[in-house]
N, C-alpha and C positions, 0 to 999 in steps of 0.2 A: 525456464529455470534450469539452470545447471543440476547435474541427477546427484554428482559427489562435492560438494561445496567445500572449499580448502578453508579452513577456519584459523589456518594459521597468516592466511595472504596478507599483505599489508595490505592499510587500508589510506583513503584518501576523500578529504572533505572540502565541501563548497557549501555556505549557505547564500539561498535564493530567499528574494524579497516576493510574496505573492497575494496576491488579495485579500486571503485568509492570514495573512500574517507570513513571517518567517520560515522559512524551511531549510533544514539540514541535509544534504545531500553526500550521503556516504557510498562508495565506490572500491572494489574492488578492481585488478587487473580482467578480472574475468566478467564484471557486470556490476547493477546497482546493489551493493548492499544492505540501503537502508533508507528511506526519505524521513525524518523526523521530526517532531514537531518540538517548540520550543518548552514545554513543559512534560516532555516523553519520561517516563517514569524507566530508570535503567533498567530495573527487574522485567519489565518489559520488554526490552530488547537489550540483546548483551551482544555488545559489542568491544574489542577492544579501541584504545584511540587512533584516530584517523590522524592525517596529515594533512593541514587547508594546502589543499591543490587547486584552483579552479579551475586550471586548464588541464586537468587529466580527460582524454578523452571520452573517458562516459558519463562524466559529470557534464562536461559539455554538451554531449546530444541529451542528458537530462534535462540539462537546463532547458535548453530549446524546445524540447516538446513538452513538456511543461509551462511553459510559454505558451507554443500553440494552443495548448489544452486550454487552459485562464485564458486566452484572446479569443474564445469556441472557433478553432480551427480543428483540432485535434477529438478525433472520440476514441482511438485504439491506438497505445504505445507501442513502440518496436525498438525497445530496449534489452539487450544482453541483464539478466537479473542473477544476484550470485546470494541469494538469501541462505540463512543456515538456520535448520529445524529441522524439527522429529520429522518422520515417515509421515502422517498424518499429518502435522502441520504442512506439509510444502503438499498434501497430495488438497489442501481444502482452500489454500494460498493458489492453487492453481483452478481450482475451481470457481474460485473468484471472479478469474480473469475471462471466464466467461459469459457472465453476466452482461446484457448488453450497457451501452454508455443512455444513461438515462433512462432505465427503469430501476426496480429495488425487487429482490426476492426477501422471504423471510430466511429463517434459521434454519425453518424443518426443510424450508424449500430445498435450500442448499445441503444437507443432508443426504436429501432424497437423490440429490443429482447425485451424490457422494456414493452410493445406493444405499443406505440406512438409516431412515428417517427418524429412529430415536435414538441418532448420534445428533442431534439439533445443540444439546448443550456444549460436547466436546467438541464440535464446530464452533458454536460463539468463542470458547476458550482459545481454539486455533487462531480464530479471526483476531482474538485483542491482541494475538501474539504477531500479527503481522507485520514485516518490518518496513513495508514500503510501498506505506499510504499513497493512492492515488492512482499510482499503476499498479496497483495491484489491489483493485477499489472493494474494502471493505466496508467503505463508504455506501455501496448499495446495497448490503445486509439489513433486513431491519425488524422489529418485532412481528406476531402471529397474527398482532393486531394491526399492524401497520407504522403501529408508533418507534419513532427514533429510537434507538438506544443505543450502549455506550460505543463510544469512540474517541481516538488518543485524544486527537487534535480539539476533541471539545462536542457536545451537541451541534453547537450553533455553524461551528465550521460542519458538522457533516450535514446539516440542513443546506447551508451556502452551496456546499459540492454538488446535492442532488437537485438545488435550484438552479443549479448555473446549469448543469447539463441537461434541464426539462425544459429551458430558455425563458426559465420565470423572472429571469436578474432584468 
């Protein structure tokens, strides 16, 4: 993740057809800036409008491994990301991306990596703010109990994500 994120950069979009449904793939010059999902709530991610590019080049190698990932070829992206948020959000956005491909930590877990484990709630808030589902999976966040909870793209998709990559599909 880029450390100063240009908020003003143009942006460029491609939506991708994927087993969960739809996805919007927003792209800055500098990296991804956003995978979306078809009922993403704007206050959620603030974005300004993109331009349907599909052959911008990092929508391209988005696609593709994205592709990979949905066909179980792919467990770790190697994508340029150009996301824009607080200190805290991009430092728990990057925490994330540690998490291996097919397990789940909880809230507090990721916290703790964070080092302050009664930051567990400002971490969930971080996480719903996340702009770029999938690779940057906060799809493997999940309750103290174990239990699913919220996510843009739906329950049932972040159920599908952690079934696909536990090889339960």
């Amino acid at each position: 993740m880029n450390n100063e994120p240009n908020t003003d950069a143009e942006l460029f979009s491609a939506v991708m057809d994927t087993p969960v449904g739809a996805i919007t793939i927003v792209a800055s010059h500098r990296g991804v800036r956003a995978i979306l999902w078809p009922d993403d709530d704007a206050a959620r991610v603030r974005l300004p409008a993109a331009s349907p590019e599909p052959e911008h080049p990092v929508i391209e190698a988005t696609i593709t491994q994205l592709g990979e990932y949905f066909d179980g070829e792919r467990e770790e992206f190697d994508l340029p990301l150009d996301p824009i948020g607080t200190d805290f959000q991009l430092s728990a956005w990057m925490a994330l991306r540690t998490i291996p491909y097919g397990t789940t930590v909880s809230y507090g877990e990721q916290a703790s990596r964070m080092g302050d484990r009664r930051k567990a709630r400002a971490v969930g808030a971080a996480n719903g703010r996340n702009p770029i589902s999938i690779v940057v999976p906060c799809h493997r966040v999940v309750g103290a109990n174990g239990a699913l909870t919220g996510f843009a793209g739906g329950i049932g998709t972040k159920a599908w994500l952690l079934d696909h990559e536990r090889g339960l599909l």
